[in-house]
C-alpha positions in Angstrom: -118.4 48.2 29.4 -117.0 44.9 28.6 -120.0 42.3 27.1 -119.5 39.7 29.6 -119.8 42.1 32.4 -122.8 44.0 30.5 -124.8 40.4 30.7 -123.8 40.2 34.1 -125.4 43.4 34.8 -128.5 42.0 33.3 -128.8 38.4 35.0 -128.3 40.4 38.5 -131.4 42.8 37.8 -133.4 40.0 36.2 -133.0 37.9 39.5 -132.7 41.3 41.8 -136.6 42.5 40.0 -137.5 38.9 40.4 -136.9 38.2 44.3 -138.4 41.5 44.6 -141.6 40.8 42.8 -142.2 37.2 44.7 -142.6 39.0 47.8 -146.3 38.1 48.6 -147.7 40.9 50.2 -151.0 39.7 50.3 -150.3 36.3 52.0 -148.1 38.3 54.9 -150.8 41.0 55.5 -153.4 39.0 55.5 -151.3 35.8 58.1 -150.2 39.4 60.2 -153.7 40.2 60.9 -154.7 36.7 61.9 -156.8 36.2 58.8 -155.0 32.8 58.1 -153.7 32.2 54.3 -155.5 34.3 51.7 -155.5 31.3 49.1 -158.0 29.4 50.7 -159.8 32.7 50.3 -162.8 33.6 47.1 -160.7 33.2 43.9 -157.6 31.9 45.7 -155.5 34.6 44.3 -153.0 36.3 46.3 -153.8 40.2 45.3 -155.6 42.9 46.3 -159.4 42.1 45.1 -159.4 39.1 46.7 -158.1 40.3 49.9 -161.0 42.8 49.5 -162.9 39.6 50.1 -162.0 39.4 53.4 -164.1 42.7 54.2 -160.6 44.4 55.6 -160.5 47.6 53.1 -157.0 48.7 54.6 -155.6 45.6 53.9 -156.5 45.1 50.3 -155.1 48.6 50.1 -151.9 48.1 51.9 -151.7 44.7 49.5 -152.1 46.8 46.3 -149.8 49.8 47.3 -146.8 46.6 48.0 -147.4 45.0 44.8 -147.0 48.0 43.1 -144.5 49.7 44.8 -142.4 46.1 44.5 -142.3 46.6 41.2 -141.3 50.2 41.5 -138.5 49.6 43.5 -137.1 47.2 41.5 -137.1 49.4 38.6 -135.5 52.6 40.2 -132.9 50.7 41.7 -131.9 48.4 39.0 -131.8 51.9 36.5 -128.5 52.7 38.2 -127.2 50.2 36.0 -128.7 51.6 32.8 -132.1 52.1 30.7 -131.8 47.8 29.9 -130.9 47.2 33.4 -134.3 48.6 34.5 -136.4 47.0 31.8 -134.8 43.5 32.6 -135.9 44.1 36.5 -139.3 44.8 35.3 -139.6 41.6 33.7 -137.9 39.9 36.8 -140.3 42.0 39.5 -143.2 40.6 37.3 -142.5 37.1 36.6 -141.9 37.3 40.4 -145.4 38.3 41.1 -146.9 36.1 39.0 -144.8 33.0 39.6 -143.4 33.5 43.0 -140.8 30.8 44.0 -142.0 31.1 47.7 -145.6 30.2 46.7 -144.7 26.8 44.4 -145.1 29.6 41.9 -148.1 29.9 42.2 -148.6 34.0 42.5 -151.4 36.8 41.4 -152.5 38.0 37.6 -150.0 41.2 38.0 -152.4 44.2 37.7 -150.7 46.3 40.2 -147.4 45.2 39.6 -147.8 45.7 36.2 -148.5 49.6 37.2 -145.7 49.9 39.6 -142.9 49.1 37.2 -144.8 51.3 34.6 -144.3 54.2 37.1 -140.8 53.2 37.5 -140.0 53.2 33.4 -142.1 56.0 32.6 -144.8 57.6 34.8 -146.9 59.2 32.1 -147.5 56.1 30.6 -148.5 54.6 34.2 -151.2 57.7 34.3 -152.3 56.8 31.1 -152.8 53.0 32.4 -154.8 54.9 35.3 -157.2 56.7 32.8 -158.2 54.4 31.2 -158.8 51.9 33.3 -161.0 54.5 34.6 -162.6 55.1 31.7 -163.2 51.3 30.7 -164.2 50.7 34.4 -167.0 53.8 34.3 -168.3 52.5 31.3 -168.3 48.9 31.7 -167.8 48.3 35.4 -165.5 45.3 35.0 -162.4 45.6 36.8 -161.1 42.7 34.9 -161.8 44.6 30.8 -160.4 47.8 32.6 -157.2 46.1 33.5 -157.1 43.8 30.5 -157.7 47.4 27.8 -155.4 49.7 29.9 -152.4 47.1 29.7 -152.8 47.1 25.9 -152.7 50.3 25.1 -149.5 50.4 27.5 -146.9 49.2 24.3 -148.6 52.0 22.3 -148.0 54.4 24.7 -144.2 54.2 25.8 -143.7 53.4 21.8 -145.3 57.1 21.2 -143.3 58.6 24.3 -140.0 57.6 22.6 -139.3 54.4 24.3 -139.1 51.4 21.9 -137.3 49.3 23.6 -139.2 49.5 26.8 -142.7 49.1 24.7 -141.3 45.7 23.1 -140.6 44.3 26.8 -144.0 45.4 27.9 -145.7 43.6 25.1 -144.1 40.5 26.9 -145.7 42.1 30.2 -149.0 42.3 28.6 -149.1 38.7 27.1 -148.0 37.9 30.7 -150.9 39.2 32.0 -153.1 38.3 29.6 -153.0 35.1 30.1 -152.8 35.3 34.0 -156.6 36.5 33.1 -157.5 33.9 30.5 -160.3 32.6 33.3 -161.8 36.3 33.1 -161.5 36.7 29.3 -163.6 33.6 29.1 -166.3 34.7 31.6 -165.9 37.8 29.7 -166.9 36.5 26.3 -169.6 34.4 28.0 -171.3 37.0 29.9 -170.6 35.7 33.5 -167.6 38.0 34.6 -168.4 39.9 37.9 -169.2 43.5 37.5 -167.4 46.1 40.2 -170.1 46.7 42.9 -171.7 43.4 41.9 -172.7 41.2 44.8 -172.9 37.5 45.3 
């Protein structure tokens, strides 16, 4: 394949992932069900936890499962083009979620997204992600180090499963979402980050 048209290839899934991940699932569930706009909800953000806030359990679940899958999807189909074309679409389907051009760019921290295109790239590692988050979750019960020690081990794992390219474009994911969490690291380090279950 011809270079020019190779880049080509690229740019389209970078802007195809990227559409794909600004979808803001959270902000249409939430306006379907008559809940008005989820940002002037809790922590303002558009994901999953903080449509949990709302006390509707199907929706936060219906708001994960489309972040996620987003990201999936974007993966899957942009791998037609080849093994780069699907890690370029991951980056797009993220940088979509985070900074979503329908939302000022304003979008979520990328949790779920993050594990959707790891299902797409390589679903061992994306089980991984889910064990230990478990694992960091049952132990600690913040949602926040779960998410924040699974994506970190992420690079390690897909380097290990024979996938060096894909680890070094997940590093960029997990700097990403790193510092989508920078509020959370600092409540973190001060002892004032929510625990899962905690109330008020």
């Amino acid at each position: 394949m011809p270079e020019e048209l190779n880049m080509l290839y690229l740019l389209g899934a970078l802007v195809f992932g990227y559409l794909l991940g600004s979808i803001p699932f959270g902000v249409i569930f939430t306006r379907m069900a008559g809940l008005g706009d989820i940002r002037k909800v809790g922590s303002g953000n558009i994901g999953a936890t903080n449509v949990l806030r709302t006390g509707r359990k199907g929706l936060a679940a219906a708001t994960l499962l489309g972040d996620a899958l987003k990201g999936t999807a974007a993966v899957l189909i942009a791998a037609r083009w080849g093994e780069h074309a699907a890690s370029v679409a991951a980056l797009g389907a993220f940088l979509g979620h985070l900074y979503p051009v329908w939302l000022r760019f304003k979008g979520g921290k990328g949790v779920a997204t993050f594990i959707g295109v790891l299902i797409g790239l390589n679903w061992i590692a994306a089980l991984v992600f889910g064990a230990i988050w478990l694992g960091v979750a049952f132990a600690s019960r913040y949602s926040s180090l779960s998410a924040l020690v699974a994506s970190a081990a992420s690079p390690v794992v897909l380097w290990f499963l024979g996938q060096p390219a894909i680890a070094a474009m997940a590093v960029v994911l997990v700097a990403l979402l790193w510092w989508k969490h920078s509020p959370n690291i600092s409540r973190l380090l001060a002892g004032t980050e929510g625990k899962i279950g905690q109330k008020g």
